[in-house]
C-alpha positions, 0 to 999 in steps of 0.5 A: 665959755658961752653963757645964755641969759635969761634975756637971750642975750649971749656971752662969750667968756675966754677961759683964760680970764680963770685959769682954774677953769683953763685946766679943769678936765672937762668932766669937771667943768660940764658938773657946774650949777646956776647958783643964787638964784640965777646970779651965779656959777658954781663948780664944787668939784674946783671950788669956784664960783662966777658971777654973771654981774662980773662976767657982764663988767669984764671981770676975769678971776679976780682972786688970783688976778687983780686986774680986770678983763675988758 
């Protein structure tokens, strides 16, 4: 997954780090929306949010993992 900030920086993220993304058909992961206020992301249809502050710190899906990715 890349993510472009406002800066222009950009992040590659591996899928890996959120299983549930990993395994989402891909009409589902391209129906996402920037939420609070550009501090986040959201996929409805899985039910899962991402926030950049988390992917900038190296977290993976930290609900189902209680590691972090660095």
């Amino acid at each position: 997954m890349w993510v472009e900030l406002t800066d222009g920086r950009q992040l590659g993220v591996p899928l890996a780090y959120f299983p549930q993304l990993l395994e989402a058909p891909e009409p589902k992961l391209e129906n996402y929306v920037i939420s609070g206020g550009g501090t986040g992301i959201h996929w409805d249809e899985l039910d899962e949010d991402i926030s950049i502050e988390g992917l900038l710190l190296g977290f993976g899906d930290r609900q189902n993992n209680k590691q972090t990715a660095a």
